[in-house]
C-alpha positions in Angstrom: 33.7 107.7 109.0 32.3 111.0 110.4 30.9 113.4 107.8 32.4 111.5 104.8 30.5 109.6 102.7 31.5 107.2 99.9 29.6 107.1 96.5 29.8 104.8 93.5 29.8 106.8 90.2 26.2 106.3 88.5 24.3 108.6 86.3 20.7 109.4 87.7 19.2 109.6 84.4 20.8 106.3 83.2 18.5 103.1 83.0 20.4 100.2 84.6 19.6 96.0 84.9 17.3 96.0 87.7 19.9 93.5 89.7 22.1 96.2 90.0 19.4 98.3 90.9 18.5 96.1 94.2 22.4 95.6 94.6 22.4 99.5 95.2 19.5 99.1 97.1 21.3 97.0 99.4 19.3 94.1 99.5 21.6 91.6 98.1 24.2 91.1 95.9 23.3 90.7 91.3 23.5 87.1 91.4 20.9 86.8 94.6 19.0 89.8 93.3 18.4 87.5 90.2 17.2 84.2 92.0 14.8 87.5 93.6 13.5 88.1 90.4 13.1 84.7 89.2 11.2 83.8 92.5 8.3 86.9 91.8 9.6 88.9 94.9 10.0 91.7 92.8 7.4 93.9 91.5 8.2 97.6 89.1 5.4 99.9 88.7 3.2 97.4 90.3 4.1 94.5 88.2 6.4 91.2 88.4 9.3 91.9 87.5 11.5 90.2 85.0 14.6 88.6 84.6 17.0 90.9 82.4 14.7 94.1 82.5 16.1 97.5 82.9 14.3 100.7 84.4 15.1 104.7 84.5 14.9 106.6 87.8 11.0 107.2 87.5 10.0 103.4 88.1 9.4 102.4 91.2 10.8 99.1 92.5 8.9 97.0 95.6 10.4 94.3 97.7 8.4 92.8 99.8 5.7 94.9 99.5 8.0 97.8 100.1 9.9 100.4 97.9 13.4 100.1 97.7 15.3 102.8 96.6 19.4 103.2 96.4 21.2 103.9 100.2 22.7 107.1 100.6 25.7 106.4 102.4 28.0 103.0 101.7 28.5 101.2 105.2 31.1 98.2 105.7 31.5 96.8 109.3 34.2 94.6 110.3 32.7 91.8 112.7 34.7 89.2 114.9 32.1 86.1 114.3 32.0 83.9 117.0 31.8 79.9 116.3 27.9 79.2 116.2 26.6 82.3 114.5 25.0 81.0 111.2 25.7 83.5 108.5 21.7 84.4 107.6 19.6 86.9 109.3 16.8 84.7 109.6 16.8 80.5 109.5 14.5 78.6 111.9 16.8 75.8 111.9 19.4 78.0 113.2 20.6 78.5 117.0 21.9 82.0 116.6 21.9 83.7 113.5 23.8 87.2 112.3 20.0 88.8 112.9 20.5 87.9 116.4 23.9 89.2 117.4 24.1 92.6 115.0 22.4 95.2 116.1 22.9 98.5 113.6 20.3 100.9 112.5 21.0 99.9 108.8 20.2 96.6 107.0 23.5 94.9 106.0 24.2 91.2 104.1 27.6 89.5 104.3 30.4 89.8 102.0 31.7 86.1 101.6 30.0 83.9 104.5 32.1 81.6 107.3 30.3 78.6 108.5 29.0 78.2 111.8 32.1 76.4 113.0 34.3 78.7 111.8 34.7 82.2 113.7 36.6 85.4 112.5 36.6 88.3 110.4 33.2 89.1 108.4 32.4 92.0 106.1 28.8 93.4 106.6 27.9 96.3 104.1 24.5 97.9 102.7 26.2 98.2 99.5 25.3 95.0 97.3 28.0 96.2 94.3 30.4 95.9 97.0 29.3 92.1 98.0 29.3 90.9 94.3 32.9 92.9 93.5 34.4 90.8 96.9 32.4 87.2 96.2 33.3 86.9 92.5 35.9 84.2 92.3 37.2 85.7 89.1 38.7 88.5 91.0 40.8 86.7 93.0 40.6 88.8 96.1 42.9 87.3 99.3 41.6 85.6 102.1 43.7 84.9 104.9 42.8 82.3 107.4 44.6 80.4 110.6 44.0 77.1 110.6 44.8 74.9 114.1 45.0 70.6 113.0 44.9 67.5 114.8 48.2 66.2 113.4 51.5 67.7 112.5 51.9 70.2 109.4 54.9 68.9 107.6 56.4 70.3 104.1 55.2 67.5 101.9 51.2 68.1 103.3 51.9 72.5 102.6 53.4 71.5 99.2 49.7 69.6 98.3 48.1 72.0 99.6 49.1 75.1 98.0 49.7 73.3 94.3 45.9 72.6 94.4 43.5 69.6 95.8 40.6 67.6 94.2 38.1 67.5 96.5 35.7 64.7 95.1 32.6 66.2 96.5 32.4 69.2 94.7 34.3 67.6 91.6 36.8 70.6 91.8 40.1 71.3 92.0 41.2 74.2 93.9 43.5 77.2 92.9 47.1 77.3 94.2 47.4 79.1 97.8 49.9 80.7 99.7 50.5 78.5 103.3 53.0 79.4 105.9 53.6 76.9 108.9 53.0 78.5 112.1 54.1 75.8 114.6 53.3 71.4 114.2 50.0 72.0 114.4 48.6 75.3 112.9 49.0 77.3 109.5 47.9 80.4 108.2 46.2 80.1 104.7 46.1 82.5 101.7 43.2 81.6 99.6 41.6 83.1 96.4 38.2 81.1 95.8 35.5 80.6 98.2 34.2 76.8 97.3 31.7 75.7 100.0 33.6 74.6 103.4 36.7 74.2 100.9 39.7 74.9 103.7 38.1 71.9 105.5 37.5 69.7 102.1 41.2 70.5 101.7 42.4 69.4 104.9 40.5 66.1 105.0 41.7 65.4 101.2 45.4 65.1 103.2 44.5 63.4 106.5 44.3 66.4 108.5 40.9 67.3 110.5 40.8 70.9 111.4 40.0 71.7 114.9 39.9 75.6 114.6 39.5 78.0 111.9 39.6 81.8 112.0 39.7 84.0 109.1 41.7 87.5 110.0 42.0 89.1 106.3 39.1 89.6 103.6 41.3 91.7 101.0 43.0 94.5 102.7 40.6 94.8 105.5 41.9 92.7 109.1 40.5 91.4 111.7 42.9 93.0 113.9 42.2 93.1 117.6 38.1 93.3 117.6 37.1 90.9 120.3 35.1 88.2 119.6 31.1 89.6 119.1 32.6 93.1 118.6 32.3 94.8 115.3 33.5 98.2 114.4 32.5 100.7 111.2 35.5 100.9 108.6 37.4 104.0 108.5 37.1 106.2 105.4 40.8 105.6 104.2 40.0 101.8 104.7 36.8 101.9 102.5 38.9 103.7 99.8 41.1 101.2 99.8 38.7 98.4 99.7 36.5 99.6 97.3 39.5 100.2 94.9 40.6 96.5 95.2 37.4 95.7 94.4 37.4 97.7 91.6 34.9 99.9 92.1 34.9 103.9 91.7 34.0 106.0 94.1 34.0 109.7 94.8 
């Protein structure tokens, strides 16, 4: 992005919700941010925190025995995950883990995870606003995956899918996609929700198991031609753009 930075629009003498405080912070997103608070992780002006508490720009906020304070400069990378990387930065359980394969000055979370069998495109930012705008499923924000079966995809199998499938173990039904047939055995998807391992749930609802799965669009950001491993930084126009799907101001 060279010399150009983005900034969301906030008023330094305002006092905000401390979630959104550590989402600016870019710790997490508001939701996890809560679960941070509710846990006793963190402390303002030297005592736990609270759920629902706001502060002004004089308090000071610690995670982790550290103060956090608001980044400077928004970041978004674009990163080709390979299949095996587990979506954390640190599990013990975990072969390889985003910790181990990222290396970049700042600290980033994910914007919408992929599961360890699943490779493609994965937002990394420092900006948790940014990760709670793109993960709400009220907000219906496109992602577009390419999905390789064991069996044929005929018209009768895209027409279930894309009107919606129960998937009895998460006692949901999903929201009508977009499919288009690629060749007899593979299919991009357009999907709007992010239910847990849902592309797979929907495929085994229909006699289908899926063999590969590669997401290559999170809104209006591709995956493009980055190589497998590779990531790269957004550029400034794309950050605009993204940011302004997600419904967030900038300057």
């Amino acid at each position: 992005m060279g010399t150009e930075e983005l900034h969301t629009r906030a008023s330094e003498d305002e006092r905000i919700r401390l979630n959104k405080y550590i989402a600016e912070c870019g710790i997490c997103s508001r939701r996890d941010a809560d679960k941070l608070i509710e846990a006793g992780e963190i402390e303002v002006n030297g005592a736990k925190a609270v759920a629902g508490m706001k502060i002004g720009p004089k308090d000071e906020v610690r995670y982790k025995g550290k103060t956090i304070r608001p980044v400077s400069k928004k970041v978004v990378l674009a990163y080709n995950k390979p299949v095996g990387v587990t979506c954390t930065e640190r599990d013990e359980h975990a072969e390889l883990t985003l910790g181990d394969v990222i290396d970049y000055p700042v600290r980033l979370n994910y914007a919408g995870r992929l599961d360890k069998d699943s490779n493609g495109l994965l937002l990394l930012t420092n900006d948790g606003n940014l990760i709670e705008a793109l993960m709400r499923g009220s907000n219906d924000h496109e992602k577009e995956y390419v999905v390789k079966t064991d069996k044929k995809i005929d018209e009768s199998i895209k027409s279930r899918l894309e009107s919606g499938i129960f998937l009895k173990e998460l006692n949901a039904t999903t929201k009508p996609c977009k499919i288009r047939i690629i060749s007899d055995h593979k299919f991009s998807i357009v999907i709007t929700q992010g239910l847990n391992r849902q592309i797979r749930r929907m495929c085994e609802e229909v006699g289908l198991k899926v063999e590969k799965l590669t997401r290559i669009r999170v809104a209006c950001i591709e995956l493009g031609n980055l190589t497998s491993g590779e990531y790269r930084e957004l550029t400034h126009k794309e950050m605009l753009r993204l940011y302004k799907e997600a419904g967030i101001q900038v300057e």
